[in-house]
C-alpha positions as CSV (number, residue, x, y, z in Angstrom):
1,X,-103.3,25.6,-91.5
2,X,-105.3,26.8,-88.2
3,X,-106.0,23.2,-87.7
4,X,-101.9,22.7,-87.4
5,X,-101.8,25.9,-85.4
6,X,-104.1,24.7,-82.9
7,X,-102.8,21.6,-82.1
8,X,-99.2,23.2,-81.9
9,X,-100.5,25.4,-79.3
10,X,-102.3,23.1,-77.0
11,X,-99.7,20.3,-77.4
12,X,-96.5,23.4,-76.3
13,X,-99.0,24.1,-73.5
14,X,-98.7,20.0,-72.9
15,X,-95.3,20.4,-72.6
16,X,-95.2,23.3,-69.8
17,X,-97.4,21.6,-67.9
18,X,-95.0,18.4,-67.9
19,X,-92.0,20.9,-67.0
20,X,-93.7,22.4,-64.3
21,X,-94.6,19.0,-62.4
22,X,-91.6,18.0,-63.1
23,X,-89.2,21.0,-61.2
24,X,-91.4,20.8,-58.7
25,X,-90.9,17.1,-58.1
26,X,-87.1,17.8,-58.6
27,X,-87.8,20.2,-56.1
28,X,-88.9,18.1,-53.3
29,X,-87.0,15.5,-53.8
30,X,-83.8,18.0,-53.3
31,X,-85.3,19.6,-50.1
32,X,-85.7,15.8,-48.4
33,X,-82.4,14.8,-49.6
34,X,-80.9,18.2,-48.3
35,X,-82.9,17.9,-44.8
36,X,-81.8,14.7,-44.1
37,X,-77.7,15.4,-45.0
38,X,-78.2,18.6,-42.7
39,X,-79.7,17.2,-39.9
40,X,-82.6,19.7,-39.3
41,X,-84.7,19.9,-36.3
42,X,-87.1,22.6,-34.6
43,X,-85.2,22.0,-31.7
44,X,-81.6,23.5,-31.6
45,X,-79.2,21.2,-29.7
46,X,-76.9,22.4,-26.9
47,X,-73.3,22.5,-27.8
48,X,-71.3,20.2,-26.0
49,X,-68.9,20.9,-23.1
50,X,-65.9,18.8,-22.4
51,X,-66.4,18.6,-18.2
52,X,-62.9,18.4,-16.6
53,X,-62.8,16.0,-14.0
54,X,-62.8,17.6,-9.9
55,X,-59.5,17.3,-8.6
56,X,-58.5,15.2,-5.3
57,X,-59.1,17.1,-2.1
58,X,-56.6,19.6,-1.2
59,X,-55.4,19.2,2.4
60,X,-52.8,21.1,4.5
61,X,-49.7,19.9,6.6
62,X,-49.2,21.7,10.4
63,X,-46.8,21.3,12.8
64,X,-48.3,18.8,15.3
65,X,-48.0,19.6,19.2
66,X,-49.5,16.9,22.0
67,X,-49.7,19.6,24.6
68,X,-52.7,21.9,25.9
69,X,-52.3,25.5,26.7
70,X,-54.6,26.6,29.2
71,X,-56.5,30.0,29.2
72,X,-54.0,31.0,32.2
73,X,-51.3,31.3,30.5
74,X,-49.7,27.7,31.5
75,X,-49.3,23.9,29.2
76,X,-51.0,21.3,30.5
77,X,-48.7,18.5,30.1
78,X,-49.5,15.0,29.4
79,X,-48.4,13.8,33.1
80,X,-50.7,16.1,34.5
81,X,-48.9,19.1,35.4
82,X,-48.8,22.8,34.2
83,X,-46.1,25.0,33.7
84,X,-46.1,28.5,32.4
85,X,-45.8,29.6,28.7
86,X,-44.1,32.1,27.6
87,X,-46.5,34.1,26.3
88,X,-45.2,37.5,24.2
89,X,-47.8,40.1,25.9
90,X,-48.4,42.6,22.6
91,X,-49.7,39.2,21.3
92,X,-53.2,39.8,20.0
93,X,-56.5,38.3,21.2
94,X,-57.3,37.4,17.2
95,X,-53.9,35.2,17.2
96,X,-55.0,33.4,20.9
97,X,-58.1,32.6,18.6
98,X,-55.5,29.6,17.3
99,X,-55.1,26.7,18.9
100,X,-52.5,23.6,19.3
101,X,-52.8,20.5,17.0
102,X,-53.7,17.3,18.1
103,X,-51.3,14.2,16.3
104,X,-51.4,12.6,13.3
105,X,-52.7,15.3,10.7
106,X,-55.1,13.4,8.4
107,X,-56.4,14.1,5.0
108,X,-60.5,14.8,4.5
109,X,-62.8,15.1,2.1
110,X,-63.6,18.8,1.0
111,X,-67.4,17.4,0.6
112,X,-70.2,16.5,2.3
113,X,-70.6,12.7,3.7
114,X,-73.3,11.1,1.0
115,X,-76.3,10.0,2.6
116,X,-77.6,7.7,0.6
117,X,-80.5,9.5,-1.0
118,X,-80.5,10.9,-4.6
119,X,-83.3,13.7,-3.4
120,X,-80.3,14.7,-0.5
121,X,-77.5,14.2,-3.6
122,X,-79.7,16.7,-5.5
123,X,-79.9,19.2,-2.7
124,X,-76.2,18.8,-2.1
125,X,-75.1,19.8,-5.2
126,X,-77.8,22.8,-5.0
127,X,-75.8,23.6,-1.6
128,X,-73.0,23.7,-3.2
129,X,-73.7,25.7,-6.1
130,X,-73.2,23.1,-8.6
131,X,-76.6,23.2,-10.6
132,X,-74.6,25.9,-12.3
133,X,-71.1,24.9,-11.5
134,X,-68.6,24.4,-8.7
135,X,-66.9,27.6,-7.7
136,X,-65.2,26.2,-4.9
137,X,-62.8,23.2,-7.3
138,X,-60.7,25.1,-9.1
139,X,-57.1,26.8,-9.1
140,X,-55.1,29.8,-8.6
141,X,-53.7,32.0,-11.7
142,X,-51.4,34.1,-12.5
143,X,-53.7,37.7,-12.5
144,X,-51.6,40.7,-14.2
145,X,-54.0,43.3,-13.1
146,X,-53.5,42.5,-9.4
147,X,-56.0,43.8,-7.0
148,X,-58.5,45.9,-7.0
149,X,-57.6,48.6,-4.2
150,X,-54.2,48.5,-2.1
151,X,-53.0,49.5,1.3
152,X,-53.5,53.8,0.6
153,X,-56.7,54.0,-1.1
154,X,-58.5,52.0,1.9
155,X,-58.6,53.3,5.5
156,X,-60.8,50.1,6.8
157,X,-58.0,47.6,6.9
158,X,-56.4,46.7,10.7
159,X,-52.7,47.6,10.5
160,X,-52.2,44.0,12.1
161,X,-53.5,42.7,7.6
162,X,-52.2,46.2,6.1
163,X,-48.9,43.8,5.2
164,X,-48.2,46.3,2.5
165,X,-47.7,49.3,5.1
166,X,-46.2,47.2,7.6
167,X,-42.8,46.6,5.3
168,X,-43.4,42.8,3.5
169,X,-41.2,43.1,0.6
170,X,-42.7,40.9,-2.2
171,X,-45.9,41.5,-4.1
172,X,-46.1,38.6,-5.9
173,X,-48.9,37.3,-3.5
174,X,-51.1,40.4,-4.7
175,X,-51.0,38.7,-8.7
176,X,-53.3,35.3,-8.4
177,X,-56.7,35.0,-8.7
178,X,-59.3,32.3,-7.9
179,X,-60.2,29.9,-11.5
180,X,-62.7,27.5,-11.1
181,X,-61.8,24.7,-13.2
182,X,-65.7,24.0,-14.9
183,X,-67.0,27.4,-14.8
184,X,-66.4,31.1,-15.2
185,X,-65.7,33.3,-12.2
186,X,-65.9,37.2,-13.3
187,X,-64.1,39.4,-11.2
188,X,-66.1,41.7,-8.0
189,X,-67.9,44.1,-9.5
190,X,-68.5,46.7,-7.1
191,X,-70.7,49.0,-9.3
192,X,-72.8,45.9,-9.5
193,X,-72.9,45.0,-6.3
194,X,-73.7,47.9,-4.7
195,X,-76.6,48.2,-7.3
196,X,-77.9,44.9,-6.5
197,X,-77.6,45.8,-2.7
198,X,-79.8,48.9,-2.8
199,X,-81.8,49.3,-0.1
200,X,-80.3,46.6,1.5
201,X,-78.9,45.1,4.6
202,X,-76.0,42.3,5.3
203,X,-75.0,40.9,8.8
204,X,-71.8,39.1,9.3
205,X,-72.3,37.2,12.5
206,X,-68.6,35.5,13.9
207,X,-65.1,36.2,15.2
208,X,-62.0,37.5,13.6
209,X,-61.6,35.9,10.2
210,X,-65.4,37.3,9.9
211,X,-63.4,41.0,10.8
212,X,-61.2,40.6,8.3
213,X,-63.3,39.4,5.5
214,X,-65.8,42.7,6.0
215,X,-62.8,44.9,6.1
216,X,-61.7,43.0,2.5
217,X,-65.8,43.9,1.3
218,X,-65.6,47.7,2.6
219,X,-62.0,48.3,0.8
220,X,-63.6,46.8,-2.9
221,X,-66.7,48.7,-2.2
222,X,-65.2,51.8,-1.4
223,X,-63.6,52.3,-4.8
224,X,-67.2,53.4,-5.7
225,X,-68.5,55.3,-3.0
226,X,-66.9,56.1,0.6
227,X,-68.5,54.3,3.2
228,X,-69.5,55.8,6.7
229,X,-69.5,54.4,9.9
230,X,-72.3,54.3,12.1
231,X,-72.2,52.4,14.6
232,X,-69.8,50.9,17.0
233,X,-69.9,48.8,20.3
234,X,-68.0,50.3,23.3
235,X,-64.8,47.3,22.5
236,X,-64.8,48.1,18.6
237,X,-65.8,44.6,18.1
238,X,-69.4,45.3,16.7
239,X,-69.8,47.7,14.1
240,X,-72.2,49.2,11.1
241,X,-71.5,50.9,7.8
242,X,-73.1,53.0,5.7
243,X,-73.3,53.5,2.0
244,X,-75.3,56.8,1.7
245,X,-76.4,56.4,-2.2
246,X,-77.6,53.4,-2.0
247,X,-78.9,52.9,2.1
248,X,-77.0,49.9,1.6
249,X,-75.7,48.7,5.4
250,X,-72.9,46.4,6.5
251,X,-73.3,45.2,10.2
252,X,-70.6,43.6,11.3
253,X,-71.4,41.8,14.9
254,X,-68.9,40.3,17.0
255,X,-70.7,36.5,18.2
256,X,-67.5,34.1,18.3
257,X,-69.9,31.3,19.8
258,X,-73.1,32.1,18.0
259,X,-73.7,31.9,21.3
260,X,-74.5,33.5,24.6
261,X,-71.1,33.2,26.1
262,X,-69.1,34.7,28.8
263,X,-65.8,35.3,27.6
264,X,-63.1,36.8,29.9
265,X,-60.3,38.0,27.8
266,X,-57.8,40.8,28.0
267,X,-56.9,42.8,25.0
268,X,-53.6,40.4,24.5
269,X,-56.5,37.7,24.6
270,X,-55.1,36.1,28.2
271,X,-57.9,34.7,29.9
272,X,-58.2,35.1,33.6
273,X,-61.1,32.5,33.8
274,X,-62.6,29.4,31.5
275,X,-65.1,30.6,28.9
276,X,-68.9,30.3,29.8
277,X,-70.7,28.4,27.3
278,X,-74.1,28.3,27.4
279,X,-75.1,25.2,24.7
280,X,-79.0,26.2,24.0
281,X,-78.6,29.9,24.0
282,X,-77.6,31.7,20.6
283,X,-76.3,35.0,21.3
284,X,-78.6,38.0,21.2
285,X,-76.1,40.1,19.6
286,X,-77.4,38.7,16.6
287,X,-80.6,37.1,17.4
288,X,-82.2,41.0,18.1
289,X,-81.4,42.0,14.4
290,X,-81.7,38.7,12.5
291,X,-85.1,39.7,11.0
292,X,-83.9,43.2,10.2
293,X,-81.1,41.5,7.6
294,X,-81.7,40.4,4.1
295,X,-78.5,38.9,3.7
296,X,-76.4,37.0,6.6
297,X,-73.2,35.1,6.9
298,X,-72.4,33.0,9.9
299,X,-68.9,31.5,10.5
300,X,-67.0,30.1,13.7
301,X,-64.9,27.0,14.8
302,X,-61.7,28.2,16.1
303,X,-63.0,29.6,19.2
304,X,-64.4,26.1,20.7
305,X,-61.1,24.6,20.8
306,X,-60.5,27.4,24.1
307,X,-60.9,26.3,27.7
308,X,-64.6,26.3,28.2
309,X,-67.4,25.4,31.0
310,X,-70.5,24.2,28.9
311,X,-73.9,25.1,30.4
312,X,-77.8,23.7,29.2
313,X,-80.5,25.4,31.2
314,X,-78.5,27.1,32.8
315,X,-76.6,24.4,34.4
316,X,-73.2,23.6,34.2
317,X,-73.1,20.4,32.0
318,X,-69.8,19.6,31.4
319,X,-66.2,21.3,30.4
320,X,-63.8,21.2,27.2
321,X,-59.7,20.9,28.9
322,X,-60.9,21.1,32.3
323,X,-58.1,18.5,33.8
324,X,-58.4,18.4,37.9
325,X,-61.8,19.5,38.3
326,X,-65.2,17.7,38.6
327,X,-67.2,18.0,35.5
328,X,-67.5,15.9,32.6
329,X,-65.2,16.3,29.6
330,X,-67.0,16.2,27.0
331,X,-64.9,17.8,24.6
332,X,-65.1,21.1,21.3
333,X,-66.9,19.0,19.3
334,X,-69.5,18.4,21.0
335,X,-69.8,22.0,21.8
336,X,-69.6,22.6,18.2
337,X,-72.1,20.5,17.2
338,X,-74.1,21.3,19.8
339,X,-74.4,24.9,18.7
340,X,-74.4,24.3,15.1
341,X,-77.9,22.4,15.4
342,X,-79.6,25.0,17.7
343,X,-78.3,27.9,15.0
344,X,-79.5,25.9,11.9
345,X,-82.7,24.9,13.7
346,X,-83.2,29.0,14.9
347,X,-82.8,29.4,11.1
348,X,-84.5,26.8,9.3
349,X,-88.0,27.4,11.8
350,X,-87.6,31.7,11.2
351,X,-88.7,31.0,7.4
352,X,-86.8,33.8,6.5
353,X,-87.2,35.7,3.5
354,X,-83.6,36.3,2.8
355,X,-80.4,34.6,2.0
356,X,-78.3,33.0,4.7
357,X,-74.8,31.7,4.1
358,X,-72.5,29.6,6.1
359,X,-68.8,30.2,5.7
360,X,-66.8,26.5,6.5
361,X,-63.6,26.9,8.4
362,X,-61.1,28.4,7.0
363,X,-57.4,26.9,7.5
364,X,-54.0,28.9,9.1
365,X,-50.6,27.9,7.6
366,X,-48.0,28.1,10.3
367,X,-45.0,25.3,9.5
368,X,-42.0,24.5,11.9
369,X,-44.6,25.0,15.4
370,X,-47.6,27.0,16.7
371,X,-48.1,30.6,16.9
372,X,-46.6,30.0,20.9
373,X,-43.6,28.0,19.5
374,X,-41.8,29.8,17.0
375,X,-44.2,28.3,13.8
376,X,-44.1,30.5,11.0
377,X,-45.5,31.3,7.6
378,X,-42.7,32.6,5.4
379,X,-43.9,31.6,1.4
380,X,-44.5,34.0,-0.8
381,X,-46.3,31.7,-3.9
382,X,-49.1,29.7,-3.5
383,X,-48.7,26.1,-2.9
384,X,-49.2,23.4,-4.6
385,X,-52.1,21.3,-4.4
386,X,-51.6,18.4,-2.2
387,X,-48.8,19.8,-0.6
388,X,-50.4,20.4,2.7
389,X,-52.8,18.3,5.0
390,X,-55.6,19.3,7.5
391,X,-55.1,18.9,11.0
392,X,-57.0,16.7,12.8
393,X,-58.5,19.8,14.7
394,X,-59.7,21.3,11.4
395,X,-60.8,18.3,10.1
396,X,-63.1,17.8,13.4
397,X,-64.8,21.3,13.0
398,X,-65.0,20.6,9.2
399,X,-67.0,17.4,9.6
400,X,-69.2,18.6,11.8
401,X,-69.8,22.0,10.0
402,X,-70.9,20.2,6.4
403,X,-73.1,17.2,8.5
404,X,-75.3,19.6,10.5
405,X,-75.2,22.1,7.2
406,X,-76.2,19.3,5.2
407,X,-79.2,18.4,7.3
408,X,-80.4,21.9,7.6
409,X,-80.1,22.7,3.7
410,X,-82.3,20.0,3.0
411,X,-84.9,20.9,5.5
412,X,-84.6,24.5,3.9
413,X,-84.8,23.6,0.4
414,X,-88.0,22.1,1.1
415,X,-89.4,25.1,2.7
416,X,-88.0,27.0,-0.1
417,X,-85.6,28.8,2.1
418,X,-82.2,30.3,0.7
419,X,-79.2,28.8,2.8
420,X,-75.8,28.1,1.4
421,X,-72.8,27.1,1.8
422,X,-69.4,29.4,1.0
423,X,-67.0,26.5,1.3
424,X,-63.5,28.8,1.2
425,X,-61.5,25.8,2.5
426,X,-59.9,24.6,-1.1
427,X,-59.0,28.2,-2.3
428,X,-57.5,29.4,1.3
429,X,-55.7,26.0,1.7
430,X,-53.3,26.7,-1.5
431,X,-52.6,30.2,-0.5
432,X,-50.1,29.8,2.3
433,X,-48.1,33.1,0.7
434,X,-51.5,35.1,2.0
435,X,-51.0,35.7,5.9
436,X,-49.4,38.6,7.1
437,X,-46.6,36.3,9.5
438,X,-44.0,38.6,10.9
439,X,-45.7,41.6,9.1
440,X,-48.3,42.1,11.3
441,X,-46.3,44.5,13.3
442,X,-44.6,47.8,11.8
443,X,-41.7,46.8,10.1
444,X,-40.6,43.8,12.3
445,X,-37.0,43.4,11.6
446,X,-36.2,46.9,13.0
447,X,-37.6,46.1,15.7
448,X,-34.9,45.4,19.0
449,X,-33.5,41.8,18.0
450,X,-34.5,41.0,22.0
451,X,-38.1,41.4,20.9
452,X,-39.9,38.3,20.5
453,X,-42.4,38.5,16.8
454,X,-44.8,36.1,16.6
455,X,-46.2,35.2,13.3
456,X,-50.2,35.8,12.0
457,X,-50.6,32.4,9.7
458,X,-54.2,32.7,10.8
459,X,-55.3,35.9,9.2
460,X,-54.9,37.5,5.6
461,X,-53.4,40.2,4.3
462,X,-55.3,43.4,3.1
463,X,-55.3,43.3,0.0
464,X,-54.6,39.2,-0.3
465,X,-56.6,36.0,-1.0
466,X,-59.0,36.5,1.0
467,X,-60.6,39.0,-1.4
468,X,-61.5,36.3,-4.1
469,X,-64.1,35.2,-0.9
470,X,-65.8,38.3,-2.2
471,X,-65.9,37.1,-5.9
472,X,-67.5,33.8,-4.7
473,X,-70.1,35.6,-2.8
474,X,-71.0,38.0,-5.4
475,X,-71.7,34.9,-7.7
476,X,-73.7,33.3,-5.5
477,X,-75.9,36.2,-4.8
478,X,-76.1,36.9,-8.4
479,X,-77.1,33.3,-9.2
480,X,-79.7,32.7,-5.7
C-alpha cells in the first residue's frame, strides 16, 4: 500500500512537470506568432503625411505704359522729347516710390534659379524655410475672427493705410488669413513675441513698404503693452520704439538705397534734381547701429527704378533714364545688383551673431493705368491665383533679389550665420482687395468732384494683409 502510494506521488509530480514545459512552450510559441502579426519594433515609425503638391507660381497682371516720367515732373517720350505730367500736388512721396511698366508683362518663377549643386539645393530649401515647411506656398482663407486690432485701438497707423477711418465701406478684406498648404501657420502671438524679444533689439532698414509693415508690428504688439516713442529724425522718417516691460526696441530707419544716396525730394515726392547714387557706399544710417541689432530686416527695389546718377569712388559712373546727357546708361538693375552684393557682402564678412532677414519685393495692384494715369485698385476679395502676372519691372528686381540672396545664404550657412529670406511676394500677389486706393484720403468721394484722387495700389491697409507678414516672421524667429 505505501509502495502504490509512492509511486502515485512521484508519477502526479511526473505529470506537472510535463504541464509546466508544456504552457511554457505554448507560451512562446504564442508570443512569436503574436510579434510577428503585430509588427513590433524598438523603433516607433513616423506616421505618414500625404505632401500636397506646390502650386504653379502666382503672377500679377499691370497695366503696361512705354513711357518714362522724369523726376521733373515731365514724360520722356519715345521720340525724344518731354512734356509735362500732370502731376496732382497733395500726391505723396510714398506713391512717387512707384514707377511705370515696361511691355510685355511676363510670368516668373517665385523660386530661386537652381544652381546645379545638391549642397546649394540643400541650403536653398534651408533659405526658404522648408526643412520644416514652406510658409510662403499656400492660400488665403476665409478667417471669422478677423484681425487682431482695428483702426481705434491703434494710434501708430498713417491715416494715408487707416482705410477704415478714411470711409472704405466693405470689411470683407479684414476676414482672410494666410494657409500654407503643407504646414501649420498659428496666428501672431503677441504675448509670445514680446516674451521672446526681451531684452531685445530689431532694425528695419528700407523705404515705405518697410513703414508700413512696422506700423502693422507696433498695432499687434500694442494690444499687450503700449509702446513709447523715443526717437525720431528731424523728417519723421527714422524712428525708435519702446516697450518698457520688456526693453524690447523697434528702430525703424529710413535707407531707401541701402545706400549712401542724395535724394532731392519734396514732401509731394517731386524731385528737383536726379538722385545721387553712390554704388560702393551702404548708407550709415544703418551701418552705425548694425552691430547694436539682434534682429534686422532689409528690403528695397522700388526706389532704383527713379532717375539716378550712379557714382563708385566717388565718381560719377554712369546714370539710370538720363536721355540727352553724357554718361553711360547703364540702367536699375545694375544699380540693384550692384548694391545688393556690397549689402550681402557687408553682411556675410560682419559674422554677426543675430538674425538678418531679407524681405523680396512686394508687388502693387493698380489695373486700367499707373498711379499718374488714372490706374486703380477697386477689388474687395482676394484674387484668384493665376489671375495676375508680374511686370517685367518686378520681375527684374525679383531676379536679382533671390540670385545675389542665394549666393550670400550659402556663404552664410557655412559660417553658421542666420540670414533668411521672407519671400511675401505669393501671399501679397493674391490680395489685390488689400490697398487703401481712393481711401487713402479722408473720405474721398466728398471731396469737390474737380479734385483729382489718385489711387494707393502700392501700400496696405491698416489692419489688412500685410499683417499675416507678421505671422510669417514670428514663425521664422520661432523656428531659427
Amino acid at each position: 500500500m505505501k509502495l502504490n502510494c509512492k509511486w502515485f506521488t512521484e508519477k502526479h509530480h511526473h505529470l506537472v512537470v510535463k504541464l509546466a514545459i508544456s504552457v511554457l512552450f505554448l507560451g512562446l510559441a504564442f508570443r512569436f506568432l503574436f510579434s510577428q502579426s503585430t509588427g513590433f519594433s524598438n523603433v516607433s515609425e513616423a506616421p505618414f503625411i500625404e505632401q500636397k503638391p506646390n502650386p504653379q507660381p502666382v503672377s500679377v497682371d499691370f497695366q503696361e505704359n512705354g513711357n518714362q516720367i522724369l523726376e521733373n515732373g515731365t514724360q520722356y517720350q519715345e521720340n525724344g522729347t518731354e512734356v509735362p505730367v500732370n502731376r496732382n500736388p497733395n500726391t505723396s512721396a510714398d506713391l512717387q516710390e512707384n514707377r511705370d511698366h515696361s511691355d510685355n508683362a511676363t510670368q516668373v518663377s517665385l523660386e530661386p534659379k537652381s544652381s546645379g549643386s545638391d549642397d546649394v539645393q540643400e541650403t536653398r530649401d534651408q533659405i526658404l524655410g522648408k526643412e520644416k515647411c514652406d510658409l510662403f506656398t499656400g492660400d488665403w482663407i476665409p478667417y471669422a475672427s478677423g484681425p487682431a486690432y482695428n483702426n481705434e485701438s491703434c494710434s501708430w497707423m498713417e491715416s494715408r493705410q487707416n482705410c477704415m477711418k478714411n470711409g472704405r465701406p466693405d470689411t470683407g478684406y479684414l476676414f482672410w488669413r494666410w494657409n500654407p498648404r503643407n504646414c501649420e501657420l498659428p496666428p501672431f502671438d503677441a504675448g509670445l513675441f514680446l516674451e521672446l524679444m526681451r531684452n531685445k533689439t530689431w532694425g528695419f532698414i528700407g523705404d515705405s513698404i518697410t513703414r508700413n509693415h512696422v506700423q502693422s508690428l507696433l498695432c499687434i504688439l500694442s494690444k499687450v503693452e503700449q509702446v513709447v516713442e523715443v526717437y525720431h529724425d528731424e523728417e519723421y522718417k527714422s524712428k525708435r520704439w519702446l516697450f518698457p516691460s520688456y526693453n524690447f526696441t523697434i528702430s525703424l530707419v529710413w535707407s531707401p538705397f541701402l545706400a549712401k544716396a542724395a535724394i532731392f525730394e519734396d514732401d509731394n515726392g517731386i524731385s528737383s534734381a536726379p538722385v545721387e547714387l553712390y554704388l560702393d557706399k551702404l548708407d550709415p544710417a544703418w551701418t552705425n547701429q548694425y552691430q547694436d541689432l539682434d534682429y534686422m530686416i532689409f528690403s528695397s527695389g522700388e526706389w532704383f527704378l527713379k532717375t539716378a546718377n550712379y557714382y563708385i569712388n566717388d565718381t560719377i559712373y554712369g546714370c539710370h533714364n538720363c536721355p540727352n546727357k553724357n554718361q553711360t546708361e547703364l540702367g536699375f538693375n545694375f544699380a540693384h545688383r550692384k548694391v545688393l552684393q556690397h549689402l550681402f557682402s557687408f553682411i556675410v564678412s560682419s559674422n554677426h551673431k543675430g538674425t538678418i532677414f531679407y524681405r523680396a519685393t512686394a508687388p502693387d495692384h493698380f489695373e486700367n493705368g499707373d498711379w499718374f494715369n488714372g490706374g486703380s485698385c477697386q477689388r474687395t476679395e482676394p484674387a484668384k491665383e493665376g489671375e495676375f502676372n508680374i511686370p517685367d519691372l518686378n520681375k527684374y528686381l525679383r531676379e536679382v533679389e533671390l540670385e545675389e540672396f542665394e549666393k550670400a545664404a550659402v556663404k552664410a550657412s557655412e559660417k553658421g550665420m542666420k540670414l533668411k529670406l521672407l519671400d511675401v511676394m505669393q501671399l501679397s500677389l493674391l490680395r489685390p482687395d488689400g490697398h487703401p486706393g481712393l481711401y487713402r484720403y479722408f473720405h474721398p468721394l466728398q471731396t469737390d468732384s474737380s479734385t483729382k484722387i489718385i489711387y494707393d495700389c502700392l501700400h496696405w491697409c491698416l489692419p489688412g494683409p500685410i499683417d499675416s507678414w507678421n505671422d510669417l516672421l514670428m514663425e521664422m524667429v520661432k523656428n531659427g
